[in-house]
Structure formats: structure tokens, C-alpha cells
C-alpha positions as CSV (number, residue, x, y, z in Angstrom):
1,X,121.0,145.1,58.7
2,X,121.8,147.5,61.2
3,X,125.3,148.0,63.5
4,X,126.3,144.8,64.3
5,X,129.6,143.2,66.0
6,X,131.7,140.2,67.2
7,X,131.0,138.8,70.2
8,X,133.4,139.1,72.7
9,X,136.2,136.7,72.8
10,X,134.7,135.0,69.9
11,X,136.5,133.2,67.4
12,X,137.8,135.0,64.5
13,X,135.3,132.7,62.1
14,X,132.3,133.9,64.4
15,X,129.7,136.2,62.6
16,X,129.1,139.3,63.3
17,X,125.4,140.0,65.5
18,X,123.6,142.5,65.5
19,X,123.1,145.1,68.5
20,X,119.8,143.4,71.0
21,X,116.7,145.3,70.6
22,X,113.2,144.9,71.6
23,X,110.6,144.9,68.3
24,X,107.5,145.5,68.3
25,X,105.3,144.5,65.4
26,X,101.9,145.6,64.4
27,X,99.9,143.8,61.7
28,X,96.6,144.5,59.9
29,X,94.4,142.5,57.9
30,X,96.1,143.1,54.4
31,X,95.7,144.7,51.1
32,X,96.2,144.0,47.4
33,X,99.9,145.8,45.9
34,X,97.4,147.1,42.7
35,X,93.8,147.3,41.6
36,X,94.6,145.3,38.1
37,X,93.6,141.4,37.1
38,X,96.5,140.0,38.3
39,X,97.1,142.0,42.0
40,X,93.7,141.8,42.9
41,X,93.3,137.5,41.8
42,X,97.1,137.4,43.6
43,X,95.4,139.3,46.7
44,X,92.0,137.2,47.1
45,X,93.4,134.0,46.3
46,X,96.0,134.3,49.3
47,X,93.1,135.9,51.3
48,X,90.2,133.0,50.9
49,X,92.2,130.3,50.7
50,X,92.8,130.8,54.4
51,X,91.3,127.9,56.1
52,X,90.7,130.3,59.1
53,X,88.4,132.7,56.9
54,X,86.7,130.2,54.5
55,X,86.9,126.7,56.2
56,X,85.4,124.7,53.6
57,X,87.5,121.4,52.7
58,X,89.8,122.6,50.1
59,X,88.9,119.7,48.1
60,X,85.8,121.6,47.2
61,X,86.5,125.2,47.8
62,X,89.5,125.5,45.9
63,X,88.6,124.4,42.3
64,X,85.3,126.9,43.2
65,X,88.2,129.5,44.3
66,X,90.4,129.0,41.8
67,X,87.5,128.7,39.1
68,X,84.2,131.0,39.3
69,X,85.3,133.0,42.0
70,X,88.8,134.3,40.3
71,X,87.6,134.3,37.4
72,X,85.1,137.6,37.9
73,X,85.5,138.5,41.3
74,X,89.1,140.4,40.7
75,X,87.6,142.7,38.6
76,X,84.4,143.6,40.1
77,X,86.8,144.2,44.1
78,X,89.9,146.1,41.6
79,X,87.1,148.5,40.4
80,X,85.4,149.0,44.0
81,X,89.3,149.7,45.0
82,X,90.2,152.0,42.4
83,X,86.8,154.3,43.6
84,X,89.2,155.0,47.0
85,X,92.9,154.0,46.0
86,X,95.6,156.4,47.2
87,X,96.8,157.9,43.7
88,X,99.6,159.8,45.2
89,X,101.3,157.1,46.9
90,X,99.2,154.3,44.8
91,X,98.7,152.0,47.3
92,X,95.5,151.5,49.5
93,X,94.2,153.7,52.0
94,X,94.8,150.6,54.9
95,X,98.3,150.5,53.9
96,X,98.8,154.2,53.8
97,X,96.9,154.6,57.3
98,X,98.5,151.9,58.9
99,X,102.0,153.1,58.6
100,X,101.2,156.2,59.6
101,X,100.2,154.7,62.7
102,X,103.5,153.2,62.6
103,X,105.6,155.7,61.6
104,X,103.7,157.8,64.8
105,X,104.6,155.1,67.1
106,X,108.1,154.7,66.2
107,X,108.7,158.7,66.4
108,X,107.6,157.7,70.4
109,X,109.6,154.9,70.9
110,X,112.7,156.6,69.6
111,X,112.1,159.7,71.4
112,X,112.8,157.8,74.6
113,X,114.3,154.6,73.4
114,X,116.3,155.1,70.7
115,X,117.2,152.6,68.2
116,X,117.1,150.2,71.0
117,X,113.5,149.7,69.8
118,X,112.4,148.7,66.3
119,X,108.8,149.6,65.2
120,X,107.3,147.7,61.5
121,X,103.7,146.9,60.3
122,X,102.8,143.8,58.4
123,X,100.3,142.1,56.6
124,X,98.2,139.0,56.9
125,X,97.7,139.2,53.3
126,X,99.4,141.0,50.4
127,X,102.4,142.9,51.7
128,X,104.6,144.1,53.7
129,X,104.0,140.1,54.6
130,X,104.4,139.2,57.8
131,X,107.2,136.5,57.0
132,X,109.4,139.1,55.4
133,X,109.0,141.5,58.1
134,X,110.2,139.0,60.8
135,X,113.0,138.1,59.1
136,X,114.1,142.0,58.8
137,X,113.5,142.6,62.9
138,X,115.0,139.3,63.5
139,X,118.2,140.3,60.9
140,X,118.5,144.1,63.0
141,X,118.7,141.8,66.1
142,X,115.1,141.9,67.7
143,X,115.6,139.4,70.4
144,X,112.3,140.3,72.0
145,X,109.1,140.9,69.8
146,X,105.9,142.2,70.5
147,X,102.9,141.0,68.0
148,X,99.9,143.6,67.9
149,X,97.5,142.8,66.0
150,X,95.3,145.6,65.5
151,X,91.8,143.9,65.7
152,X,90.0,145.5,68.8
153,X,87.5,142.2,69.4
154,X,89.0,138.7,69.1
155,X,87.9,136.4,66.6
156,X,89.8,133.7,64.2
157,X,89.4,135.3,61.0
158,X,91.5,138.0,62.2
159,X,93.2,138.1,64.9
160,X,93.7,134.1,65.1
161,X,94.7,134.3,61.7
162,X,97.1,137.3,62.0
163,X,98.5,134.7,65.0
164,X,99.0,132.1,62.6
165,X,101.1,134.3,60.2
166,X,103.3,135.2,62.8
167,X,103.9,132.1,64.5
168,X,104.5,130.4,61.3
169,X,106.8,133.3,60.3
170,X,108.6,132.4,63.3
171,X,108.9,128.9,62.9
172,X,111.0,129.9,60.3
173,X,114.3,130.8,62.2
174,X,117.4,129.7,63.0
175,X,117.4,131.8,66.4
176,X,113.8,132.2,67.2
177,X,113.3,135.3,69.3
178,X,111.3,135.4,72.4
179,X,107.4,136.8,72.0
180,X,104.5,138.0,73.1
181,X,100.9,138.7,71.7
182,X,98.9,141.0,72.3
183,X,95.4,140.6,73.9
184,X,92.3,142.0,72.1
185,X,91.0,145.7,73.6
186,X,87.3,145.6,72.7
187,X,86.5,146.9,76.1
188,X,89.8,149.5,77.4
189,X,88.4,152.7,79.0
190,X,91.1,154.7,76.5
191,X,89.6,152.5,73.6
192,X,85.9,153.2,74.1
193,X,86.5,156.7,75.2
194,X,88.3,157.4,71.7
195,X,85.3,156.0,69.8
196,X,83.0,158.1,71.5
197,X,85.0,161.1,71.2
198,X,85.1,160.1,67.5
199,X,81.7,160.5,67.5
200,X,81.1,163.8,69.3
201,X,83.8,165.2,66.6
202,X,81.4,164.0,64.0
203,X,78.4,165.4,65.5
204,X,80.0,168.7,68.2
205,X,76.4,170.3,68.4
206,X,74.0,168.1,70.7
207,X,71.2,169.5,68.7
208,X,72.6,168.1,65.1
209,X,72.9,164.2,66.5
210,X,71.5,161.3,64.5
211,X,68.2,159.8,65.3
212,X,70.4,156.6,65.3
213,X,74.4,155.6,65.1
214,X,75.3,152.3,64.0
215,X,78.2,150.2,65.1
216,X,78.7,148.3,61.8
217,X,81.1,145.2,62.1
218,X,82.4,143.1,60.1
219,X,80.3,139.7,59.9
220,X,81.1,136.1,60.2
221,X,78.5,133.6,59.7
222,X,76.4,132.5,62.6
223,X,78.0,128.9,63.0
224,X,81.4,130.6,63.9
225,X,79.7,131.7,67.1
226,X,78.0,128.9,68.2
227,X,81.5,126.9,67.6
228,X,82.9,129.5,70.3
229,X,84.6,132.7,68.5
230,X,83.7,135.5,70.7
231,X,83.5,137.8,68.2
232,X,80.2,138.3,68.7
233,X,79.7,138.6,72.3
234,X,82.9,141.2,72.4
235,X,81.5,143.4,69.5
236,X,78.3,143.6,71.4
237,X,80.2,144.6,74.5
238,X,82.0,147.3,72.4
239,X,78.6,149.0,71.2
240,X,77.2,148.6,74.9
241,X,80.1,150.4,76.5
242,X,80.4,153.0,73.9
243,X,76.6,153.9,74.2
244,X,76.8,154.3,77.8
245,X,80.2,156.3,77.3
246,X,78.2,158.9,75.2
247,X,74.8,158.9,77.6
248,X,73.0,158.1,74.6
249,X,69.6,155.7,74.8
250,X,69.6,152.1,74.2
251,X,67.6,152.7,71.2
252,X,69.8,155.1,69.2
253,X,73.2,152.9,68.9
254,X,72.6,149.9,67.3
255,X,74.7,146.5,66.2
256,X,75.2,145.3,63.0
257,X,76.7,143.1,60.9
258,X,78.4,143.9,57.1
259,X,80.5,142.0,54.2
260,X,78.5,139.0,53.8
261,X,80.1,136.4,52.0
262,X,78.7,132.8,50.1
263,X,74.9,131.1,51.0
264,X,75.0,130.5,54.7
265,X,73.3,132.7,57.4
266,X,75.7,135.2,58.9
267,X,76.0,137.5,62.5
268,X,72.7,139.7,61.5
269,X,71.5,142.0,61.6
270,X,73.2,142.7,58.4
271,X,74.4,146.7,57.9
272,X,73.1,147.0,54.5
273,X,69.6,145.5,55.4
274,X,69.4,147.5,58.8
275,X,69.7,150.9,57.3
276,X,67.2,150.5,55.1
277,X,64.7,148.7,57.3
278,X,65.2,151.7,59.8
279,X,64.3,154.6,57.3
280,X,61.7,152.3,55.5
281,X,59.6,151.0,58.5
282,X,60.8,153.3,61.5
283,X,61.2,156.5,59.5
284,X,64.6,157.2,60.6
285,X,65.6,160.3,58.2
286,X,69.2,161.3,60.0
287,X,72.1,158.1,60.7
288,X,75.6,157.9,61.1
289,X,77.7,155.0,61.4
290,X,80.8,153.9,62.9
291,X,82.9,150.6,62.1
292,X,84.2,150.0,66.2
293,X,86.0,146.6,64.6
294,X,88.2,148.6,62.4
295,X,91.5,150.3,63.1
296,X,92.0,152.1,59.9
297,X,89.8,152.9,57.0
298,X,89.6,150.4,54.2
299,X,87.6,148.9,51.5
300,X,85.1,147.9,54.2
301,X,84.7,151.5,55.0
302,X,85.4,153.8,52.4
303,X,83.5,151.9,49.9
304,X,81.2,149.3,51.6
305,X,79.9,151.6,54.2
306,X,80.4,155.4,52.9
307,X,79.2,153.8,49.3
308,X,77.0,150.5,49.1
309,X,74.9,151.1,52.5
310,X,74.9,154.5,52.1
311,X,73.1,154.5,49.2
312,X,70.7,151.4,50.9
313,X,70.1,153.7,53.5
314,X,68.8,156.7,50.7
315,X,67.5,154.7,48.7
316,X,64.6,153.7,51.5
317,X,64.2,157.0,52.3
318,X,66.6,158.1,54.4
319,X,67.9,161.7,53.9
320,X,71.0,162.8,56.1
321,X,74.0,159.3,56.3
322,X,77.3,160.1,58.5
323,X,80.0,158.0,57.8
324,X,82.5,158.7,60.8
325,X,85.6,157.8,60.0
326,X,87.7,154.8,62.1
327,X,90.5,156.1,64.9
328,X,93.5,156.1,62.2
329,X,96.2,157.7,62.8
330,X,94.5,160.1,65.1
331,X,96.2,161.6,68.5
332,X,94.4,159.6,70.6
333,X,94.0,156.7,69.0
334,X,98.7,156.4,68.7
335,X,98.1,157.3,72.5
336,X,95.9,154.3,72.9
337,X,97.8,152.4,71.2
338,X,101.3,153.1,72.9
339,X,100.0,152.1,76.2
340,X,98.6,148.9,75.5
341,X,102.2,148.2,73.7
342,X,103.9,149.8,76.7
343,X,101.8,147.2,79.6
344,X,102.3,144.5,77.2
345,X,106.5,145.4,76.8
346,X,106.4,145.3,80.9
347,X,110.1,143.5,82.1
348,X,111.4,144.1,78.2
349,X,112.1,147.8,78.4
């Protein structure tokens, strides 16, 4: 805990409290603590047993979960994470990138603020968990607390999850502090104007630009939508506003959809089934992609995209695949990011 005292003519028997502060909390989707049997079945057990991601009736789902599913699928996800696990600080690549993000933000906030403003990353799954970071901001006395969860486009499988987490973590005190959430940014002029200058970094000569870019999400299956997530509708908007921020024709920046998951139809097209149908039956020879729904590089990215549907794409013929990498930690994207947490602070600082 940080400085903390007695409140003014408090009795002698009255705890000490810590200093107010303002918190501000940012949480991404999660990540195992190791790429071994036991981490990864700990990891994917916590993940799809959320009813928000897999909303099966448990009844069924679990002894399926806790049965077939465990029983391989650690292995086979603890092998595709060990082809892009951070050796040097073993951990993942989304847990590395995430608090640097963090750690850039909170240089920012105590540049101006001091240590009147307390700046932590969570979780939804694995850790740093969401519960246990509350319960540290609420123990260094954050009376106020900002959630951000760093999904871009709304849907319940992330950012209503991430919600739930919090909420629930919440529920949990004694002296509940006051909060706010913040709103999805799928469509901000500073958001869409850092993926597109993402994009020119990848590609700086006009003459060396790819035939096509695709703006690969991740999925949900089709019935999500047509129950009302918007996840859809908003990713669309994303790829519409970032091909009209580059200039670019309505035929070279495409939507898709990736990580498909069980036997029913999904958000398609699907990425890996895309790629190839573009070099196969349209000839495309020269792509790059882009992953607009993620705020840091992860398994989705570094080994799904820049690995599986690469090699879909090459294997059909294509010849030159650009991965571009999410924003990260990069300048612009922390600049991004502090403004939408300083509008959303507005009356707290």
C-alpha cells in the first residue's frame, strides 16, 4: 500500500487510509503464465468456459471442455505459443506489449499528475487478473477508476466480457469506488489515422503497395450478430474509414474474418480462406494485412496471421505477404490512447 493516514479527528482505533487518487485501469484479452500442459489447460479452461465467449449450456459444453478439448488442445496452442514466446522476459508478447503501453502511459500521467494518478493493466484471463488488480488500486486508495478496455469495436466476447470481470471484481469490496467505462473507438479520427499511418510505414513508396490489404478480425459466429452484437457492423465501419483515410479503392482493402472456432457458421469471409481465394482465382501476387481489432500483437497475430494464413496465402500462389504489425506501444498509438482516457477522466482530474 502506498502513504496512507488517519483521518482527521478520528478515533485512535480508526485505520489508517490511504492518500485519494484517480486510477485508471486498462485490460486486454489475456494470456497463459507458460507454454507447458498445465498453464496452457489452466489458461483455456478459464478462457472457454466463459459463457460470454462459448455460450453453450454448461451442462453439455463442459464435460466436452473439460474432456476432448483439454485433453489435446493445450498442447497443440503451448507449441503455436512457444514459435513467438518472449524468451527474455518469458512471458507472451500481449503481456509484454501491453505493459509497455502501460508503463508509457503512466510516465504521462505522472509527468503532470504525480502519484495522484495510478496507472495498471489487467487481464480477462490468465494474469495480472483483473480481481487482483482492483483490489491493489482500491488498497493505494483509488477512489475513482477508469476501466479501458482495449478492444477498438464493441462486442460481448471482449469488451462485454472484460466488463463482466471488472464489475464482478468490484462487487467484491467493502468500499466500492466510483467508475467509469470506457466506450469502444472503432471510428476516432486519431484511431483510424494511426492505422493508416501504420500502413504507409509498412509500404512508404506508393509504387511498392499491395494489390490488396486486408483488415483481418477476429470472428464470432454469425448468430452473435443477428442476436445484436455490433461487432460486425463496427468492424466494417473501421475498414470503411480507414480505406477512405488512405485514398485507396474500394477494391484493394478488404474485410475478413479469422480464429474460427467449433461446427457453426462464423462472420466470413474467413482470413485464411480469403487469401487464398484472392491469389488462386483473382491472381493477387502482392497482400498485406492488418488486424484493426487488435491493440497489441498476440497469438492471433504473430502466429495465426504472420504464420497459418500466410502460408494459405503462398501456398495458392501468392508470392509477396505483409504482415503489418498492430499499433503497440507505438507513439501515436499512447497518444491515442491518452486522450480517449483524458475525455473520459473529464470532472475527475
Amino acid at each position: 500500500m502506498l502513504d496512507a493516514t488517519r483521518p482527521t479527528h478520528a478515533p485512535a482505533e480508526h485505520p489508517a487510509l490511504p492518500t485519494s487518487r484517480v486510477g485508471i485501469l486498462v485490460a486486454n484479452l489475456g494470456t497463459p503464465d507458460g507454454t507447458d500442459y498445465r498453464s496452457m489447460r489452466r489458461y483455456l479452461s478459464e478462457f472457454l468456459s466463459d459463457r460470454r465467449v462459448v455460450d453453450t449450456n454448461p451442462m453439455i459444453w463442459q464435460p466436452i471442455l473439460q474432456g476432448i478439448i483439454l485433453s489435446t488442445r493445450p498442447q497443440k496452442s503451448g507449441a503455436a505459443y512457444r514459435s513467438i514466446w518472449n524468451e527474455e522476459m518469458n512471458e507472451s508478447p500481449l503481456r509484454t506489449i501491453t505493459r509497455a503501453q502501460t508503463e508509457a502511459l503512466r510516465q504521462r500521467f505522472a509527468a503532470q499528475h504525480g502519484d495522484a494518478v495510478q496507472v495498471e493493466f489487467c487481464m480477462r484471463y490468465g494474469n495480472p487478473s483483473t480481481a487482483s488488480v482492483v483490489r491493489k488500486m482500491v488498497e493505494n486508495g483509488c477512489r475513482k477508476i477508469l476501466f479501458f478496455p482495449l478492444y477498438p469495436q464493441y462486442a460481448g466476447a471482449t469488451s462485454a466480457t472484460a466488463n463482466d470481470a471488472f464489475f464482478k471484481a468490484l462487487g467484491r469490496e467493502k468500499w466500492q469506488p466510483t467508475a467509469r467505462v470506457v466506450d469502444p473507438y472503432f471510428d476516432r479520427p486519431d484511431y483510424i489515422q494511426a492505422l493508416a499511418n501504420s500502413v504507409r510505414r509498412a509500404h512508404p513508396d506508393p509504387e511498392n503497395r499491395p494489390e490488396v490489404l486486408v483488415c483481418s478480425y477476429h470472428g464470432l459466429p454469425k448468430r452473435y450478430l443477428l442476436e445484436g452484437d455490433p461487432y460486425h457492423c463496427q468492424c466494417q465501419k473501421t475498414t470503411r474509414l480507414l480505406r477512405e483515410a488512405l485514398g485507396w479503392e474500394n477494391t484493394r482493402v478488404v474485410t475478413t474474418f479469422q480464429s474460427v472456432f467449433g461446427r457453426e457458421e462464423w462472420l466470413k469471409p474467413y482470413t485464411v480462406e480469403e487469401v487464398a481465394r484472392l491469389a488462386k482465382d483473382e491472381g493477387v501476387r502482392k497482400l498485406s494485412i492488418c488486424a484493426p481489432a487488435f491493440s497489441a500483437d498476440c497469438i492471433e497475430t504473430l502466429e495465426e496471421i504472420n504464420e497459418e494464413i500466410r502460408e494459405s496465402f503462398e501456398h495458392a500462389g501468392g508470392e509477396t505477404f505483409t504482415y503489418i504489425p498492430c499499433l503497440n506501444d507505438h507513439a501515436e498509438h499512447v497518444d491515442m490512447l491518452e486522450r480517449v482516457i483524458r475525455e473520459n477522466l473529464s470532472g475527475w482530474l
